[in-house]
C-alpha positions as CSV (number, residue, x, y, z in Angstrom):
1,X,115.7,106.2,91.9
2,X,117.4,103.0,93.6
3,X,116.3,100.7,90.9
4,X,118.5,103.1,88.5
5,X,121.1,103.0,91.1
6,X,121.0,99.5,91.0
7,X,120.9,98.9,87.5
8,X,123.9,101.5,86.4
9,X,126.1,99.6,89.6
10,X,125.4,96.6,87.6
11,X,125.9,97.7,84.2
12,X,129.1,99.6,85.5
13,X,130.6,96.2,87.0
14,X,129.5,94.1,83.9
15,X,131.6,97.1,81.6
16,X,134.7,96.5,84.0
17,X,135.0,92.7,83.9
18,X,134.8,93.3,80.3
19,X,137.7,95.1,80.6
20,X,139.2,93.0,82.8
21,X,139.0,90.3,80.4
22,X,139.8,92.0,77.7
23,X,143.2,92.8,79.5
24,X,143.5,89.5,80.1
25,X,143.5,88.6,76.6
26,X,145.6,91.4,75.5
27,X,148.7,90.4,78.2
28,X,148.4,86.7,76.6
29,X,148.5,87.6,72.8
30,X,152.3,89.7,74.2
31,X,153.5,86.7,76.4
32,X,152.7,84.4,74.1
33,X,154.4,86.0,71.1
34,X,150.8,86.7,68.8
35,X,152.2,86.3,64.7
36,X,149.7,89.2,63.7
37,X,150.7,91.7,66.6
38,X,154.4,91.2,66.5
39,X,153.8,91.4,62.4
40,X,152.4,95.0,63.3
41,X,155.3,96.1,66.0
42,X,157.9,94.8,63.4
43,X,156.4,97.1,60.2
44,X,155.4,100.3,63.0
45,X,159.3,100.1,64.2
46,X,160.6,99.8,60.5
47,X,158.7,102.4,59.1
48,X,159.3,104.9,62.0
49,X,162.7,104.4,62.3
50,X,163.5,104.8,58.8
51,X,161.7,107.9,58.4
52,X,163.2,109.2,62.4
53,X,167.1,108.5,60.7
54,X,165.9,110.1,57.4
55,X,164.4,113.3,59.6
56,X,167.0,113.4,61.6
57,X,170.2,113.6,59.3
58,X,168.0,116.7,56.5
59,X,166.5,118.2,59.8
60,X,169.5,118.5,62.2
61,X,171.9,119.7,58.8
62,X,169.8,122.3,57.6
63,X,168.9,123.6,61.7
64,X,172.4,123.7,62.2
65,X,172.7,125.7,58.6
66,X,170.2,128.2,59.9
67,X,171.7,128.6,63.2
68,X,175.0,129.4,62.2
69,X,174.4,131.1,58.7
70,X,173.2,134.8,58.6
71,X,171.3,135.2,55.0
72,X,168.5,137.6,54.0
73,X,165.4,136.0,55.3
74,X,166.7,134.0,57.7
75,X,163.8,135.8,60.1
76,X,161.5,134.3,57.8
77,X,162.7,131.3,57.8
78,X,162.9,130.2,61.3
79,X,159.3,131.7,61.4
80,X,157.9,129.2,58.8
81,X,160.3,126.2,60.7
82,X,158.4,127.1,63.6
83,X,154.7,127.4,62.1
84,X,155.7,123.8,60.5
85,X,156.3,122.3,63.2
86,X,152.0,122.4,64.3
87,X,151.5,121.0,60.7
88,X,148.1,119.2,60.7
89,X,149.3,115.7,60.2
90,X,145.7,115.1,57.9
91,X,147.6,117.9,55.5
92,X,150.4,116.5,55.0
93,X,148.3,113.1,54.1
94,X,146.6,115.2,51.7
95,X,149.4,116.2,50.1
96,X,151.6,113.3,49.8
97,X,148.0,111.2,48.2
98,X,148.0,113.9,45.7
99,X,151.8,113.5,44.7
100,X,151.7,110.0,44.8
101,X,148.4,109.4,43.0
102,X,147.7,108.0,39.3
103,X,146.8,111.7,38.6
104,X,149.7,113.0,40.6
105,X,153.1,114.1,39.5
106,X,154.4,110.8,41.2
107,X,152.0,108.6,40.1
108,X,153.8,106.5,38.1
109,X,155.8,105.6,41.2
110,X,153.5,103.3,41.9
111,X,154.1,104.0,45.6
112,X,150.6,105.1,47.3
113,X,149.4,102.4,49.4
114,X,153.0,101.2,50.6
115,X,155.2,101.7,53.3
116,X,157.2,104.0,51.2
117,X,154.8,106.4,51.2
118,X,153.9,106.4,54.7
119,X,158.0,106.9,55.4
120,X,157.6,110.2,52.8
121,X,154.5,111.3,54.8
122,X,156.1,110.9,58.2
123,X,159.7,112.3,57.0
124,X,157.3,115.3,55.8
125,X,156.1,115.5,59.0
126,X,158.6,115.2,61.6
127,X,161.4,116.4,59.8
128,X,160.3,120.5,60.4
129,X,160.0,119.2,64.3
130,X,163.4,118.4,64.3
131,X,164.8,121.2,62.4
132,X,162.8,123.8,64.7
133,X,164.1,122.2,67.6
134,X,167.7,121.5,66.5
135,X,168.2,125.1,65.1
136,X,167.0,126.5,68.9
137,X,169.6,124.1,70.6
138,X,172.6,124.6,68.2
139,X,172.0,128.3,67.9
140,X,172.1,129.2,71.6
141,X,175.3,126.7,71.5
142,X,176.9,128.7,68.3
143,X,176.6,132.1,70.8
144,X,178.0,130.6,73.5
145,X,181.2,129.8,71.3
146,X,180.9,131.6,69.0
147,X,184.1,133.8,69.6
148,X,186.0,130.8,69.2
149,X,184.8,129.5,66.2
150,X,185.5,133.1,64.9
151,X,189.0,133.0,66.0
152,X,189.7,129.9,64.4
153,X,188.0,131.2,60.9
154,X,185.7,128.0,60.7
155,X,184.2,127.6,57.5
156,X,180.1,127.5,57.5
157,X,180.3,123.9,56.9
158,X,183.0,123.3,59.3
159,X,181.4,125.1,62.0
160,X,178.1,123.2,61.2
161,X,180.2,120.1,61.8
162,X,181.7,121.0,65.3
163,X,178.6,122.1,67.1
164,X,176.2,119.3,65.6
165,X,179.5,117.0,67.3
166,X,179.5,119.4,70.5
167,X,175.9,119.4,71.0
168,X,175.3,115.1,69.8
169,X,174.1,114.1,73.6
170,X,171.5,117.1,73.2
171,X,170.2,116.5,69.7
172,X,169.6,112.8,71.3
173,X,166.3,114.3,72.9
174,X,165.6,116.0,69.6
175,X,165.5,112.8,67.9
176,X,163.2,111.5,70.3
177,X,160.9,114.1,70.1
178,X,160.9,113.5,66.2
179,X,160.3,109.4,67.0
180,X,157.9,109.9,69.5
181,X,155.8,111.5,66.9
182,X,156.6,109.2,64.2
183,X,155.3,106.3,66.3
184,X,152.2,108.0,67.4
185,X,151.1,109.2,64.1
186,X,147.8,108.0,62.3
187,X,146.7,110.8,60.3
188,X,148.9,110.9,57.7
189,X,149.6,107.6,57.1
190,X,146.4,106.1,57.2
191,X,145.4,108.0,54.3
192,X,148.8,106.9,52.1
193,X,149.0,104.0,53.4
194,X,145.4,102.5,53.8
195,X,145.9,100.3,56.5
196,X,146.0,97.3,54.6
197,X,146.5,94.1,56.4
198,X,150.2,92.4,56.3
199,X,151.2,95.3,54.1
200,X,150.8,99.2,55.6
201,X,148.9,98.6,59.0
202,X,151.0,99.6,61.9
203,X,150.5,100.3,65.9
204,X,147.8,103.6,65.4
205,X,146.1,102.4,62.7
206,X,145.3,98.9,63.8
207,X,144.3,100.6,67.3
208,X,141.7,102.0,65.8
209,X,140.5,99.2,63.0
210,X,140.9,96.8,66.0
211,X,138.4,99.3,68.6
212,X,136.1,100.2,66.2
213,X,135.5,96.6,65.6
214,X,135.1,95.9,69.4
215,X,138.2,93.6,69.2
216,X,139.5,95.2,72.8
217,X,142.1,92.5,73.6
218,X,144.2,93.3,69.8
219,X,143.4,96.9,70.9
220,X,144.9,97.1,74.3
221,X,147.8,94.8,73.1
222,X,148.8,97.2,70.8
223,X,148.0,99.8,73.1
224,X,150.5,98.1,75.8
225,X,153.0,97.6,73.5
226,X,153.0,101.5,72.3
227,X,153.5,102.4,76.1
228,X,156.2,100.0,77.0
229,X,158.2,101.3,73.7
230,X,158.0,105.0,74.9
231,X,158.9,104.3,78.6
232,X,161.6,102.0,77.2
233,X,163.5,104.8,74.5
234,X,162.8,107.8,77.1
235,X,165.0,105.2,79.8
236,X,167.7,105.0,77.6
237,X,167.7,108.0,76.6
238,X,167.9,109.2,80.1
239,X,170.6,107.0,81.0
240,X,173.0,107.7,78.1
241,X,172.5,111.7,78.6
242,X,173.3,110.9,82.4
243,X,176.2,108.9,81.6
244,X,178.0,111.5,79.1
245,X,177.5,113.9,81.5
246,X,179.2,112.5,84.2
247,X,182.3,111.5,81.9
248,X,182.0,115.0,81.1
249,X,180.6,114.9,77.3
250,X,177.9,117.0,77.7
């Protein structure tokens, strides 16, 4: 019984100064400026950003549509916005390899395999998010003044215009919400885009190439690097939301 003891103990601190030196490594590759990580960071931040802008401008215009638009179905509608939004990310992978494949009505796109196709697959993907969320927001902001806009005999569009202005410091946190799980995603993207090296491999997918191959210092870099980002937008996030509403923007 003590030789076990013994022998986990040692196994146990052999494991964490394999970590330790493995964490070592990682914090050298970010101070000294890696080629192949920062290659990575640059193509994860393109791709997510592009595809968080694209999300952003379809999704907020068509949840501000809903919100203040009465229509037949709109019940419906907001229903499947909502069921959307827990869209299996593998599905929507699926989907977009069909599309895009030789045999595909896209196929002769030529895009499968490419950036491009991971920014459909993610626009795909986060864009219901942001819709759900932004048609919640600018709705209960539509009832609030809504007796106003009535009395001024707004047009839809015109209407749409003011409260996606009135409610901008809000729809900030919407945005992040939609970039949050832009960055983060691996699902999708690793089956349009491969994760082809220098071409389509980005933050998640090189996590998990790099830890599968036991290469724990690439791994936790990434890993690092993926934290610091998200601590960094929420901060400014924070801060500009905090700062409009003390000059009284929000």
């Amino acid at each position: 019984m003590l030789r076990n003891y013994v022998f986990s103990l040692r196994n146990f601190r052999i494991t964490m100064q394999d970590l330790g030196q493995s964490f070592a490594l990682a914090m050298r590759l970010i101070l000294d400026f890696d080629a192949d990580l920062f290659e990575i960071i640059t193509l994860s931040l393109h791709i997510s950003l592009i595809a968080t802008a694209i999300a952003c401008v379809s999704g907020m215009m068509f949840g501000a549509f809903v919100a203040v638009k009465d229509f037949p179905g709109r019940s419906a509608v907001i229903v499947l916005m909502n069921s959307l939004m827990s869209l299996p990310p593998v599905v929507v992978g699926l989907i977009v390899y069909l599309s895009l494949s030789r045999a595909g009505p896209f196929g002769w796109l030529g895009l499968l395999y490419s950036p491009s196709a991971m920014i459909i697959a993610q626009v795909l993907l986060i864009t219901p998010i942001i819709a759900a969320l932004s048609r919640q927001l600018l709705e209960d902001l539509y009832q609030e003044y809504r007796e106003q806009f009535d009395s001024f005999a707004l047009s839809s569009m015109a209407t749409v215009r003011a409260i996606l202005w009135d409610g901008r410091y809000s729809l900030i946190t919407v945005a992040l919400a939609g970039f949050g799980r832009s960055v983060s995603e691996v699902g999708a993207i690793i089956i349009v885009g491969g994760n082809i090296e220098h071409f389509t491999r980005v933050m998640t997918t090189a996590i998990a190439l790099e830890t599968s191959k036991g290469n724990l210092d690439m791994a936790l870099a990434l890993g690092i690097i993926l934290l610091l980002l998200s601590l960094l937008v929420n901060a400014m996030v924070s801060t500009l939301r905090l700062s409009a509403t003390r000059l009284g923007y929000a």
